[in-house]
C-alpha positions as CSV (number, residue, x, y, z in Angstrom):
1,X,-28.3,-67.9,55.1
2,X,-27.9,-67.4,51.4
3,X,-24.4,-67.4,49.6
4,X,-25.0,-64.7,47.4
5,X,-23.0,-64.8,43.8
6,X,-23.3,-62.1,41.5
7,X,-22.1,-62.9,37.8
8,X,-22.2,-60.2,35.2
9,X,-21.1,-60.8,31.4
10,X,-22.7,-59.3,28.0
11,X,-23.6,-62.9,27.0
12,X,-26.1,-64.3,28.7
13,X,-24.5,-67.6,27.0
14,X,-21.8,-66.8,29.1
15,X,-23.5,-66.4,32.3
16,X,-25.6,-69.4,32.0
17,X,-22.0,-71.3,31.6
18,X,-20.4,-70.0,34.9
19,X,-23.6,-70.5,36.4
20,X,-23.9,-74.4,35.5
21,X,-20.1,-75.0,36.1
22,X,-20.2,-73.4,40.0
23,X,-23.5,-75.2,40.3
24,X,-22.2,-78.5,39.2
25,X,-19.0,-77.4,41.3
26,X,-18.7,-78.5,45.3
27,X,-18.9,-74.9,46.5
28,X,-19.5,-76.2,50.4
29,X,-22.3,-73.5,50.9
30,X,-25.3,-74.0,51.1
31,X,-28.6,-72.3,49.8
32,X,-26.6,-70.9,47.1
33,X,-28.0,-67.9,45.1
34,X,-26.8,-66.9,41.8
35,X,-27.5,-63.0,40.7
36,X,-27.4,-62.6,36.9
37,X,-26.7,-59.4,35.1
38,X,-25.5,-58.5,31.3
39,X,-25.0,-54.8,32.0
40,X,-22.7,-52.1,34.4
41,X,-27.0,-50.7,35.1
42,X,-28.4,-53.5,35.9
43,X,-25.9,-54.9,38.2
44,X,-25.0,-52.0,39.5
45,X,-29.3,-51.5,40.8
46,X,-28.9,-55.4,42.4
47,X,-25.7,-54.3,44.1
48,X,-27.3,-51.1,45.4
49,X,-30.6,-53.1,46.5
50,X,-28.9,-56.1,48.2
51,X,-26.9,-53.3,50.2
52,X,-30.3,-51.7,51.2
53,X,-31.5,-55.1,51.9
54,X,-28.8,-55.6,54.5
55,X,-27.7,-58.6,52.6
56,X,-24.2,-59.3,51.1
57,X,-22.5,-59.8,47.8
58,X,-20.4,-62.9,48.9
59,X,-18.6,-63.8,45.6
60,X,-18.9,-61.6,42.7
61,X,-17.4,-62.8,38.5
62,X,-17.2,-59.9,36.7
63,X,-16.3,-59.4,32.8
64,X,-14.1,-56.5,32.3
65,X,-16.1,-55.3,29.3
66,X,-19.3,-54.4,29.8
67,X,-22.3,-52.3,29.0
68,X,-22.1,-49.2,30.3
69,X,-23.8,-47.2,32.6
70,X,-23.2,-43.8,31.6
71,X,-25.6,-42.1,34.3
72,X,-23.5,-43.0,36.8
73,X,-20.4,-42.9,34.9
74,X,-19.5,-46.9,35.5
75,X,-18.0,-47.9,32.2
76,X,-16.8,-51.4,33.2
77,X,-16.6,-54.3,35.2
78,X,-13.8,-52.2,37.1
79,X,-15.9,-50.2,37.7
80,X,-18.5,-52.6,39.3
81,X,-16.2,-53.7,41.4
82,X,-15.3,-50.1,43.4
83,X,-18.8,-49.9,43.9
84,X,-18.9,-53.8,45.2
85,X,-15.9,-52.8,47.4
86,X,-17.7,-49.5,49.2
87,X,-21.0,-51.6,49.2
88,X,-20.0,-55.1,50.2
89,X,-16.4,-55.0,51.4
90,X,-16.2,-58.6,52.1
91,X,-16.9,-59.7,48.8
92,X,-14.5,-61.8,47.1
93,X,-14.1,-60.1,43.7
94,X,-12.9,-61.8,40.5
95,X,-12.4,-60.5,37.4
96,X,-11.9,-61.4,33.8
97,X,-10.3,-60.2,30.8
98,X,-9.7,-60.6,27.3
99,X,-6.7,-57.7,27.7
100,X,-3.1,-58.3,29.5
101,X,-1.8,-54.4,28.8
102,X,1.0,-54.0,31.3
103,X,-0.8,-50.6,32.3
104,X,-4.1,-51.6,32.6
105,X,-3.9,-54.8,34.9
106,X,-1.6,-52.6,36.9
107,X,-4.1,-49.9,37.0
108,X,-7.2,-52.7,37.7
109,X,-5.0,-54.0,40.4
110,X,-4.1,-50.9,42.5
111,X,-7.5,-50.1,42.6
112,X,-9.4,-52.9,42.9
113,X,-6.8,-55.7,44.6
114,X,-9.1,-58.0,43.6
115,X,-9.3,-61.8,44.9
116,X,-8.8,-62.9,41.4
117,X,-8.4,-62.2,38.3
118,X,-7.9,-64.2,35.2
119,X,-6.8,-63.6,31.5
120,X,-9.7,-65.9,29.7
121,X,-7.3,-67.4,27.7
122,X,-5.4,-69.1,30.6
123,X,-8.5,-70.9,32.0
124,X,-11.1,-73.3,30.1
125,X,-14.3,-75.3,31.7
126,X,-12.8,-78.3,33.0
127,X,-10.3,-75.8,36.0
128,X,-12.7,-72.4,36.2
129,X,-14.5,-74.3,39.3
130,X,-11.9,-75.2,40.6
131,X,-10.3,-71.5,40.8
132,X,-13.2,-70.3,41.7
133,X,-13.2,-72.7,44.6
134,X,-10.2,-71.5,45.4
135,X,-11.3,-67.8,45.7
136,X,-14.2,-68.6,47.9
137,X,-12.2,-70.8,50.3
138,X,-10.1,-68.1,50.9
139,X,-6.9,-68.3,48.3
140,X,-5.7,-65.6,45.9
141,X,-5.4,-66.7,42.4
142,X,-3.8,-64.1,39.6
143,X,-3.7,-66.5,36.4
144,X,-0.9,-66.9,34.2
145,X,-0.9,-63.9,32.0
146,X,-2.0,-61.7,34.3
147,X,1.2,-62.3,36.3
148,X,3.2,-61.8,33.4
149,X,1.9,-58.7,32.7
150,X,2.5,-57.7,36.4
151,X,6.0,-59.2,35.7
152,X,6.8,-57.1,32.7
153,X,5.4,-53.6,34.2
154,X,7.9,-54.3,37.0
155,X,11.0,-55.0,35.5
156,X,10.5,-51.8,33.5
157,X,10.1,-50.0,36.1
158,X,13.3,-51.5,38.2
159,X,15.9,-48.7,39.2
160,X,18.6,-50.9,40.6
161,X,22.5,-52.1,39.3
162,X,24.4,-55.3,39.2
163,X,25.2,-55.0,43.3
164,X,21.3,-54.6,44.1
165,X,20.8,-58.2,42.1
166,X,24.2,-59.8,43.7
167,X,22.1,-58.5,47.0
168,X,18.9,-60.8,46.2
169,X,21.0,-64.1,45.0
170,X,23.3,-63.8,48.1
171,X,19.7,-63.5,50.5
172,X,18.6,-66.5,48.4
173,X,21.0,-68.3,49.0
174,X,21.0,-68.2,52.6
175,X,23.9,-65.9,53.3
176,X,23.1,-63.2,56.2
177,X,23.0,-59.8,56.1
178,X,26.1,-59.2,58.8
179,X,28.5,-61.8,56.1
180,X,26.7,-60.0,52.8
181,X,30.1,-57.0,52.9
182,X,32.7,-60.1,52.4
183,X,30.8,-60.9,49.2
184,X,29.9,-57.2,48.0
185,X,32.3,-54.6,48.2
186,X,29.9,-52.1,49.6
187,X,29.7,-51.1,53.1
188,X,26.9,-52.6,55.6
189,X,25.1,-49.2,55.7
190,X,25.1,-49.1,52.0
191,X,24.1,-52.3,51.4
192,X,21.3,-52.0,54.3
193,X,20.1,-48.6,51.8
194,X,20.4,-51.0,49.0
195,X,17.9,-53.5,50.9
196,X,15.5,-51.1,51.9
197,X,15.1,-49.4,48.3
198,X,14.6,-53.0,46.7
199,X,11.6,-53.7,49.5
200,X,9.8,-50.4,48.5
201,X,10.1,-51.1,44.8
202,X,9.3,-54.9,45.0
203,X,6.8,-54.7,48.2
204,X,3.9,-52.9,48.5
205,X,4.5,-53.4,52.2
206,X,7.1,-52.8,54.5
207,X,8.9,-56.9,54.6
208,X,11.2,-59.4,56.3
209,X,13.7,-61.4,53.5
210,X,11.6,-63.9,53.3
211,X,8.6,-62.3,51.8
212,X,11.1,-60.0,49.4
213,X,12.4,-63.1,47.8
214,X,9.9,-65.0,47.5
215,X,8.1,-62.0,45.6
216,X,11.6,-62.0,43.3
217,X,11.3,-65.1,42.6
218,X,7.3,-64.8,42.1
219,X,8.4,-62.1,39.1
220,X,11.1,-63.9,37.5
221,X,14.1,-61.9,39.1
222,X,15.4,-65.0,40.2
C-alpha cells in the first residue's frame, strides 16, 4: 500500500528540497508517494480526489502562506489543513511558518492541533528528516519558537497570585496535597479551588499533578 505525502509550498524549489531530504530520509514505509502542490487550488482538488479515491493522505507539509483559493474561500495552508482533517482524519499534519504571533499560533493550534509545526527558522536541512521522522512514527514535535510563542500567550493570560505559584512549587517538589495547608495558610478546600482553576487554565484537559506540572514546567512557570 502506498504511503501517501502531500507537500505544498509556493516554491517549487522548496518542494523539490523536502522532497529529496524525506527521500534520502529512512522513512520505514514503503512504496512511498510524494504529492506536490504550489497552491491552496491545486492541493485542495488532490485532497478532494484522493478522498474520492478512497485513498489516504498519510503525512501532509504544509507552508502557512500560500496561494489562495478564493472560490472556496481557503486562504492558507491553515486552511488546507481543516479540509485534510474532515477529509483524511488520520493524517499527520505539519505545518510551517515564517510568523511566531502569540495570537496566530494560538489560533492555528486550537483549530488545527496539528502533529507539528515548526517556526522555519528553528529547523535547517541536516534535522528536518529527522522531525519529520518523528511525526510519522508517532511523536508530537512543536519547534522552538513556536513554544515560545505558546509560552508567552499563556503567561498573559494567567489569572492567579503568589499562593497559586507556592501551590505548583510545593506539588513539584513532592509535597502532597493533605501536608500543602502546613505550608500555605489557606484552607484545604481553598487550596483544592486553587488546584482546580490552575488545571483549567494550564490543561486543556481535565489532569492528575503529574501532567499539570510537567505542562508548568513545559511553559517556563517553573
Amino acid at each position: 500500500m502506498d504511503y501517501n505525502i502531500l507537500i505544498v509550498d509556493d516554491h517549487p524549489m522548496t518542494v523539490d528540497s523536502y522532497v529529496s531530504l524525506l527521500s534520502d530520509s529512512n522513512l520505514h514505509k514503503n512504496n512511498v508517494n510524494f504529492i506536490k502542490s504550489y497552491n491552496c487550488e491545486d492541493a485542495y482538488k488532490k485532497i478532494k480526489i484522493l478522498f474520492a479515491e478512497g485513498k489516504n493522505i498519510d503525512f501532509a507539509l504544509l507552508d502557512i502562506n500560500l496561494p489562495p483559493y478564493p472560490d472556496l474561500k481557503i486562504n492558507s495552508g491553515k486552511d488546507l489543513a481543516f479540509c485534510i482533517r474532515k477529509m483524511h482524519p488520520n493524517c499527520k499534519i505539519t505545518l510551517l511558518t515564517m510568523h511566531t504571533e502569540s495570537s496566530i499560533i494560538d489560533s492555528i493550534i486550537k483549530k488545527i492541533n496539528p502533529e507539528g509545526f515548526i517556526s522555519k527558522s528553528d529547523i535547517n536541512f541536516e534535522i528536518f528528516p529527522t522531525i519529520c521522522n518523528k511525526i510519522i512514527q508517532g511523536e508530537k514535535f512543536y519547534s522552538a519558537e513556536i513554544i515560545k510563542s505558546q509560552r508567552e500567550l499563556l503567561k498573559q493570560n494567567i489569572n492567579w497570585d503568589e499562593h497559586d505559584s507556592q501551590i505548583l512549587v510545593l506539588l513539584s517538589q513532592g509535597i502532597k496535597n493533605i501536608n500543602l495547608p502546613n505550608y500555605i495558610p489557606l484552607s484545604m478546600s481553598a487550596i483544592e479551588k486553587r488546584k482546580a482553576s490552575i488545571k483549567n487554565q494550564l490543561l486543556s484537559t481535565k489532569g492528575n499533578d503529574s501532567e499539570l506540572i510537567a505542562k508548568a514546567k513545559k511553559i517556563g512557570l517553573l
